[in-house]
N, C-alpha and C positions, 0 to 999 in steps of 0.2 A: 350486590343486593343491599337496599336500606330498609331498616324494620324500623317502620316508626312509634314512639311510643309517647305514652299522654301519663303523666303521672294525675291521678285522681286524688292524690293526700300530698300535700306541702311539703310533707317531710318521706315520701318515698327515695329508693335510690335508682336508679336508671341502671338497667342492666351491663356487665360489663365481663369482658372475657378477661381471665387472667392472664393469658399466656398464649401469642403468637404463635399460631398454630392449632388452637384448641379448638376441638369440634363443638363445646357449648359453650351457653355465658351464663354465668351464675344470677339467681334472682336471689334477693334480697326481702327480708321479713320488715314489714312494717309495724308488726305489732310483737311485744314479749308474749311469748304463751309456754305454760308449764302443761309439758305432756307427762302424765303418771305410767307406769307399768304397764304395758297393754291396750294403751287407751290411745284412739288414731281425734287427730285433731285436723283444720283448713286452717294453715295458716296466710294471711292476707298479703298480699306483695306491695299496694298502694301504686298499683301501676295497670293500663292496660295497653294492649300492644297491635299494632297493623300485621299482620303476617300476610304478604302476598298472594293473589290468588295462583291456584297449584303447587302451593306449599305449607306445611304443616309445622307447630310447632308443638314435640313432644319432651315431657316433663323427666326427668330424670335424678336418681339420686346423687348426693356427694358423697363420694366416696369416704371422706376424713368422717361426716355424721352416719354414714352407715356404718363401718367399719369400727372405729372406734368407739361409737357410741349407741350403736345399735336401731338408730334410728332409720325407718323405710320408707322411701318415698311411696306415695301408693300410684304414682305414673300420672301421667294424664295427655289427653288429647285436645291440643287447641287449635281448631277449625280456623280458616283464614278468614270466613266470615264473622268470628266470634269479636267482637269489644268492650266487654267487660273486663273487671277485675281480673286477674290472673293471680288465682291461688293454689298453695301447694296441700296435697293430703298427705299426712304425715302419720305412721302410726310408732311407735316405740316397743323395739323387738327386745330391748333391756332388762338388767334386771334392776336397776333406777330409773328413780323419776329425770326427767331433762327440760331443763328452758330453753327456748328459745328466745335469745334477744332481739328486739327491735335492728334491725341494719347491721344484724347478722346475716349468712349466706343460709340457705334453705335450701334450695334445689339448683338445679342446671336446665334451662334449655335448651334443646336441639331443636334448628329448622332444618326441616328434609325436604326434598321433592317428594312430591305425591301421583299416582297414576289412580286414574277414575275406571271403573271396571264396570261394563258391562254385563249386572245379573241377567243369567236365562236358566230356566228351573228346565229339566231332564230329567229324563227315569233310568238314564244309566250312563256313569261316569266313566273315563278309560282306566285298565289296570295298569298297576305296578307291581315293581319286585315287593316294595313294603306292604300295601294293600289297606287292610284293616289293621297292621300291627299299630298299637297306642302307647301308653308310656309303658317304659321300662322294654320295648320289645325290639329294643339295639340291644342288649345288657349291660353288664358292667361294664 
């Protein structure tokens, strides 16, 4: 598969997998931005990307800026029709402020296959052993 992409800023970086075998490619911040305590920022990638039709590309954290730094990616869904910018939503789970630097790593994404589903509204859906049970009603 070739995902083609258009840098929109001169100084964007072209996404790229670390490591042979890895199920995403990391994208890259085109701008610094200081995320305070609490507070969820978009940061800009300087790139926008082709993703095939019936396939999707979905946003994901890095592990080293979640984990260590408490930072969450807030996900996202990039339609194969979309070409636009590609930006990450970022909010800060910390108990510091954090930058982001410019052609620093931000997120990761994954291209998936997608199946297109046929809605049909009904008045009655088939049971299960689970049913109605919601969260917490596996238990611990």
């Amino acid at each position: 598969m070739e995902i083609r992409v258009k840098k929109i800023h001169k100084d964007a970086k072209l996404p790229t997998y670390a490591h042979h075998g890895d199920a995403g490619f990391d994208l890259y911040a085109i701008e610094s931005v200081s995320i305070p305590v609490g507070a969820r920022v978009l940061v800009g990638t300087g790139i926008a990307i082709e993703i095939p039709d019936g396939y999707v590309g979905l946003i994901w954290d890095k592990s080293g800026l979640s984990m260590v730094h408490g930072l969450k990616n807030l996900g996202g869904v990039i339609d194969a029709g979309y070409r636009g910018e590609i930006k990450a939503g970022v909010v800060n789970l910390s108990d510091d402020d954090y930058t982001i630097t410019a052609g620093h790593k931000v997120a990761q994404m994954l291209i998936q296959k997608v199946e297109r589903a046929d809605i049909k509204e009904v008045t009655e859906l088939s049971d299960t052993s689970r049913g109605h049970g919601g969260f917490g009603s596996t238990g611990k």
